[in-house]
C-alpha positions as CSV (number, residue, x, y, z in Angstrom):
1,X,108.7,85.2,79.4
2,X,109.3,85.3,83.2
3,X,110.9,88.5,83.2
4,X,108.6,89.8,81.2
5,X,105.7,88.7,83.2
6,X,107.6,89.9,86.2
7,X,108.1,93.5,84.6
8,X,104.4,93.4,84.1
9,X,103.6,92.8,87.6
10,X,106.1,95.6,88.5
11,X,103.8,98.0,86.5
12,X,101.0,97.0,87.9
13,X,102.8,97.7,91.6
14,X,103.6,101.3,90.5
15,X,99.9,101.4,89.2
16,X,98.7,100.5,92.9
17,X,100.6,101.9,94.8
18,X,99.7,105.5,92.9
19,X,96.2,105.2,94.0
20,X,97.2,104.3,97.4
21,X,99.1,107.6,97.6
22,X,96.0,109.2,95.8
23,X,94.2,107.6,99.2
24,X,96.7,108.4,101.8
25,X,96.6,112.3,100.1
26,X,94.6,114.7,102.5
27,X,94.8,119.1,102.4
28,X,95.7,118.7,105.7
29,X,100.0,118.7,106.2
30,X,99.8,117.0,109.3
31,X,97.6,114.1,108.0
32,X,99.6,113.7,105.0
33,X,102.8,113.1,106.8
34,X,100.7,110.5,109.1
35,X,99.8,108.9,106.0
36,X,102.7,108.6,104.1
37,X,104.3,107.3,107.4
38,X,101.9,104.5,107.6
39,X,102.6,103.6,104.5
40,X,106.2,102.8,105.2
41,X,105.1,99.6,106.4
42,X,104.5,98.5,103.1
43,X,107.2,95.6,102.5
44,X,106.5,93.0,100.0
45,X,102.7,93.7,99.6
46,X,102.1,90.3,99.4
47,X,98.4,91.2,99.3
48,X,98.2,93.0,96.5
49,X,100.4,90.8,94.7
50,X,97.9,87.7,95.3
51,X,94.5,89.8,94.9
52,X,96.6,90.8,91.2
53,X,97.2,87.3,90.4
54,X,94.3,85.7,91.7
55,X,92.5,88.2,89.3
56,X,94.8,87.0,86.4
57,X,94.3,83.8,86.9
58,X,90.5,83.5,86.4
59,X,90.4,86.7,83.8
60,X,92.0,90.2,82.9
61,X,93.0,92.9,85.5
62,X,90.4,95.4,85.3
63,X,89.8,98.9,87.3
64,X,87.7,96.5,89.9
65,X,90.6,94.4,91.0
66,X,92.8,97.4,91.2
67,X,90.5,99.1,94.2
68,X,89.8,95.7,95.7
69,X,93.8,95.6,95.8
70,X,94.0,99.3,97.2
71,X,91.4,98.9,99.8
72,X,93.0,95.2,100.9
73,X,96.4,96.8,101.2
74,X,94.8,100.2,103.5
75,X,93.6,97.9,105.7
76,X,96.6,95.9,106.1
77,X,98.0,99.4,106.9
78,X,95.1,100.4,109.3
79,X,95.8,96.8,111.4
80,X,99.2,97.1,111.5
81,X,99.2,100.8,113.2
82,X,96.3,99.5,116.1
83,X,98.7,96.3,116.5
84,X,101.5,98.5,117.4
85,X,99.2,100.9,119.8
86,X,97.8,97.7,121.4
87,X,101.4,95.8,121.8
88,X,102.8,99.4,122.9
89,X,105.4,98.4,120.4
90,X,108.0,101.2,119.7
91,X,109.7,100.0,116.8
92,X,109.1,98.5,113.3
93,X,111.1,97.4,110.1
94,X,111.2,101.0,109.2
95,X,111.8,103.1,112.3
96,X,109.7,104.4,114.8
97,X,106.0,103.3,115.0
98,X,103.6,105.8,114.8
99,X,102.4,105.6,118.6
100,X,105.9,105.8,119.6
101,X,106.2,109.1,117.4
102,X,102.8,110.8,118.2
103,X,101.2,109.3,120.7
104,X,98.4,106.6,121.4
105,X,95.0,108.9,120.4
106,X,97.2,110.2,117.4
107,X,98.5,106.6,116.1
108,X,94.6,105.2,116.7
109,X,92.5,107.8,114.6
110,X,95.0,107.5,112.0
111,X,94.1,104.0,111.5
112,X,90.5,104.7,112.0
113,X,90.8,107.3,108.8
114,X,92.6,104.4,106.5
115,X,89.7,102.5,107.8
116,X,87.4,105.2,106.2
117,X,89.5,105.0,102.6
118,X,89.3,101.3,103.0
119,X,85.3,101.7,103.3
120,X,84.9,104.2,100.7
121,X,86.9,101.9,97.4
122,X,84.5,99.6,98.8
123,X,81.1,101.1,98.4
124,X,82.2,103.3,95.2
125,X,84.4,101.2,93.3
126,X,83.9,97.1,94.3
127,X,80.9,95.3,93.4
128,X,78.4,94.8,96.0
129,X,78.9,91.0,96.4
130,X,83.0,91.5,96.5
131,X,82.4,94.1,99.9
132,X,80.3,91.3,101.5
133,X,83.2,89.3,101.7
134,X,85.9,92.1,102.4
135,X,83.9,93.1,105.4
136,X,83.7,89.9,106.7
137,X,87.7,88.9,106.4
138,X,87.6,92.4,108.4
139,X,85.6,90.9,111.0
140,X,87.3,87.9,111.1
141,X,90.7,89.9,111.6
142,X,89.2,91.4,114.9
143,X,88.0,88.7,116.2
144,X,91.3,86.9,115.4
145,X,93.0,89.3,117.5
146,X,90.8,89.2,120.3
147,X,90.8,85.8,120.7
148,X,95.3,85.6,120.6
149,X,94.0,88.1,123.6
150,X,92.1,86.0,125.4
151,X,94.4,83.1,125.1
152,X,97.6,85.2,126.2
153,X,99.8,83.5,128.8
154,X,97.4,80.5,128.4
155,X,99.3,76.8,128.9
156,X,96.6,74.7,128.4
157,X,96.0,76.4,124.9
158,X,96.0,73.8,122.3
159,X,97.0,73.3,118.9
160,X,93.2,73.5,117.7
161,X,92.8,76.8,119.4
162,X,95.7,78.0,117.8
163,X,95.0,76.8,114.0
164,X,91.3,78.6,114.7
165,X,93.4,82.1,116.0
166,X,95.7,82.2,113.1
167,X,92.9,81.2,110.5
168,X,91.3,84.4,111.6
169,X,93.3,87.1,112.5
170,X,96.1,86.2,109.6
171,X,94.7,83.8,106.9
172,X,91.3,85.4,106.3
173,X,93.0,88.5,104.8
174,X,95.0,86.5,102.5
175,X,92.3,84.0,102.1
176,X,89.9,87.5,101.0
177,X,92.5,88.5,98.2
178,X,92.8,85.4,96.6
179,X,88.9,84.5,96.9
180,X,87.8,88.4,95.7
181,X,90.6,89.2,93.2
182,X,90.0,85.7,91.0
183,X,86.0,87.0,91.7
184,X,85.8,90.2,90.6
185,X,87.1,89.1,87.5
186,X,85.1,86.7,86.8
187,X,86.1,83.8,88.5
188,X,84.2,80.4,87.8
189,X,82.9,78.6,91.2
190,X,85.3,75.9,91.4
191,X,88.1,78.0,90.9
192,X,86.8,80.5,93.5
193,X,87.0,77.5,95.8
194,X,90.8,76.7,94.6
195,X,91.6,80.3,95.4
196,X,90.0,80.5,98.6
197,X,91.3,77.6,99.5
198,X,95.2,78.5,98.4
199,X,94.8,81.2,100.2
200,X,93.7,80.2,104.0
201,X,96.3,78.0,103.5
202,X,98.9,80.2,102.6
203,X,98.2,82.6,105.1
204,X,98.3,79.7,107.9
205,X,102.1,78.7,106.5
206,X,102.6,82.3,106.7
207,X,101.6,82.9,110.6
208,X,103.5,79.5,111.6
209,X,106.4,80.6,110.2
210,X,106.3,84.2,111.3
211,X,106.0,82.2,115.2
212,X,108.8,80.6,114.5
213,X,110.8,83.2,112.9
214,X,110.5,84.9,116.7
215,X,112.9,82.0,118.1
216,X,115.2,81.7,115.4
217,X,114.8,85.1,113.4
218,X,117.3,87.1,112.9
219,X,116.0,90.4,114.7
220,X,117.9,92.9,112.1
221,X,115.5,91.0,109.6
222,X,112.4,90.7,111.5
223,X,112.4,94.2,112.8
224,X,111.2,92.9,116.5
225,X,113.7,91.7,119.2
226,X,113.7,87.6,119.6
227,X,111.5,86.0,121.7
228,X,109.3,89.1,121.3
229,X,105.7,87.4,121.3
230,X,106.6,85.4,123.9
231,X,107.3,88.0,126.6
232,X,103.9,89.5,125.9
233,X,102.3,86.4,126.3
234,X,101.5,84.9,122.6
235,X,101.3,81.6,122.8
236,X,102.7,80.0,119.4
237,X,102.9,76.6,118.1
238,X,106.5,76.2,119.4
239,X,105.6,77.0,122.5
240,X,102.4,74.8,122.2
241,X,104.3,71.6,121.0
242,X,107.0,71.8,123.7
243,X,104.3,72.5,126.9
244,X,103.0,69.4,125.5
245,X,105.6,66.9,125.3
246,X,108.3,68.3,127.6
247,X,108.6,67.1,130.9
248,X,110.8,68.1,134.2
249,X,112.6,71.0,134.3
250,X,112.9,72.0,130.9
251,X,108.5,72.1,131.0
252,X,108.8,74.0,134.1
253,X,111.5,76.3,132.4
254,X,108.8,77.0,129.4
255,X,105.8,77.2,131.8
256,X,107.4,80.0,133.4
257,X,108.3,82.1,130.6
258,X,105.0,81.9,129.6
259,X,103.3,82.9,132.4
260,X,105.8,85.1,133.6
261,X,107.6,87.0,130.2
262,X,110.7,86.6,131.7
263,X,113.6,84.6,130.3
264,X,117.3,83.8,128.7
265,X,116.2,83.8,124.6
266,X,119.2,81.1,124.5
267,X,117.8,78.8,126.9
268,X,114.4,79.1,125.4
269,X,115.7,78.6,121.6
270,X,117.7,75.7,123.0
271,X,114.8,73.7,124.6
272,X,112.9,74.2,121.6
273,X,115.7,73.0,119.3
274,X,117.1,70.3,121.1
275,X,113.5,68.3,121.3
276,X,112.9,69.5,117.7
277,X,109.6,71.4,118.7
278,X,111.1,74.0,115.5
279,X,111.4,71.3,113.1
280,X,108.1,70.5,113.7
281,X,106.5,73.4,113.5
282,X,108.2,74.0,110.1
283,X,107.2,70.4,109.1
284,X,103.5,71.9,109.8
285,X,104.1,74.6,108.3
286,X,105.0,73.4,105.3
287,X,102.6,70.9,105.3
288,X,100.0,74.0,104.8
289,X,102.7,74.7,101.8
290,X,101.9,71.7,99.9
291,X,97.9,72.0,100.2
292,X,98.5,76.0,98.6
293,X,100.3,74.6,96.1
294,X,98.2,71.1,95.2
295,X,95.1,74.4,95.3
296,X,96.5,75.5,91.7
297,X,96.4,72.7,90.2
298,X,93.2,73.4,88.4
299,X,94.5,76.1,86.9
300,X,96.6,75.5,83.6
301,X,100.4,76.6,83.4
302,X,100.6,80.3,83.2
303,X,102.8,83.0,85.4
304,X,100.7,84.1,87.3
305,X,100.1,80.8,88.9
306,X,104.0,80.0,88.8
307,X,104.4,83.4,90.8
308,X,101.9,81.8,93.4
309,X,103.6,79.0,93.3
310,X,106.8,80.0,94.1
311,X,104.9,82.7,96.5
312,X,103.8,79.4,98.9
313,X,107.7,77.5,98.4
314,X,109.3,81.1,99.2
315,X,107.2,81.1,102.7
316,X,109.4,78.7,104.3
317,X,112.3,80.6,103.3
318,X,111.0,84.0,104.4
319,X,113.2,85.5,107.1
320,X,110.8,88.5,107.6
């Protein structure tokens, strides 16, 4: 029954990811191979895949949930091509970013247009109360972003500020695809409240461990070179724990790599090892795991909420 469930969800993949390239289709050559490029980014599409089953665990997979899963995954898309142009990063999983290809102006207007494609499923194809909530996760994303920003190169930053920066520029777009794919099909209220709930706390696990994945990552798996956010200035919960407890020179040695980008990866891994400032970030981590998880309880034993099940236990284990 697994693998037939999980041939199911494979068809419903191909099914998205059709319309996507029905969206990312323009009579324009040039546009089209921006497009396609964008879409390279892709990976696991863990959003669609939780917008899907959030969908099939409160009803049937109708054309509704399909565009709310398009227009979720576009805007994933869209965020991830201004990230790059605002971290001047030149390089992702799959090769080149598009900045570093063509340009800054070039690599920003093309997110703006997936913005547009995200806007338009929206208003023609979700119902009305479904794009209240999109539009908001958007906002949420932004602001998210803006406030990792403000905080960059920050010390004093603490672990509150941290959970309330991650909630919003990572969770709330997981948190949307759970809440609006078990909505708009049909969702009862209490389970709309499991959902949403699964899925701030997924997303939270998710960001932690992506922080920590920049100390201990493998960088031929995590696309970015280690240590990455830290030389721009991200302040993560590694980092957070440690400027906290440490003392002495091994403090002084964090303090300055914050403030000043500048370091020995080793050294850095080390010190956070060594006082176990990684374990307990995982242990935080997966303490988010366990609240997704205990979130689907509600719902009776079916695959799709074994898939989201082993989605949150295969977070911890995620080495990209």
């Amino acid at each position: 029954m697994q693998k037939s469930f999980n041939s199911t969800l494979q068809q419903m993949l191909k099914k998205i990811n059709a319309r996507i390239r029905t969206r990312l289709h323009s009579q324009d050559d040039f546009l089209n191979a921006l497009l396609r490029y964008a879409a390279q980014t892709k990976g696991k599409q863990l959003r669609v895949r939780l917008t899907l089953l959030s969908a099939q665990l409160c009803g049937r997979i109708n054309q509704e949930a399909e565009a709310l899963a398009v227009a979720l995954e576009l805007f994933h898309y869209a965020t991830l091509v201004h990230d790059d142009v605002i971290d001047k990063s030149g390089r992702r999983r799959h090769g080149m970013t598009m900045n570093a290809r063509h340009g800054n102006e070039i690599a920003v207007l093309a997110g703006d247009f997936l913005f547009t494609q995200v806007m338009q499923i929206l208003f023609e194809e979700v119902p009305k109360k479904i794009q209240g909530k999109v539009i908001q996760a958007a906002g949420m994303v932004c602001f998210g972003e803006i406030q990792e920003r403000q905080y960059r190169g920050a010390v004093s930053m603490t672990v509150a500020q941290y959970r309330q920066v991650i909630e919003n520029k990572t969770a709330s777009l997981f948190t949307a695809c759970c809440q609006c794919g078990g909505a708009v099909t049909g969702g009862k209220k209490k389970q709309i409240e499991q959902l949403t709930d699964f899925g701030r706390a997924y997303g939270m696990a998710f960001q932690i461990q992506d922080d920590i994945l920049d100390f201990i990552g493998n960088p031929a798996k995590t696309g970015k070179a280690a240590g990455q956010d830290l030389r721009e200035g991200r302040i993560t919960l590694p980092v957070i724990l440690g400027l906290k407890r440490l003392r002495g020179t091994q403090r002084r040695v964090l303090h300055h790599a914050v403030k000043s980008g500048t370091f020995r990866i080793g050294s850095i891994k080390k010190i956070l090892v060594e006082n176990g400032l990684i374990q307990e970030a995982q242990a935080i981590a997966q303490m988010f795991i366990k609240s997704a998880e205990q979130r689907l309880r509600l719902f009776p034993d079916s695959k799709p909420r074994q898939m989201m099940l082993d989605m949150a236990a295969g977070v911890a284990n995620r080495e990209h």
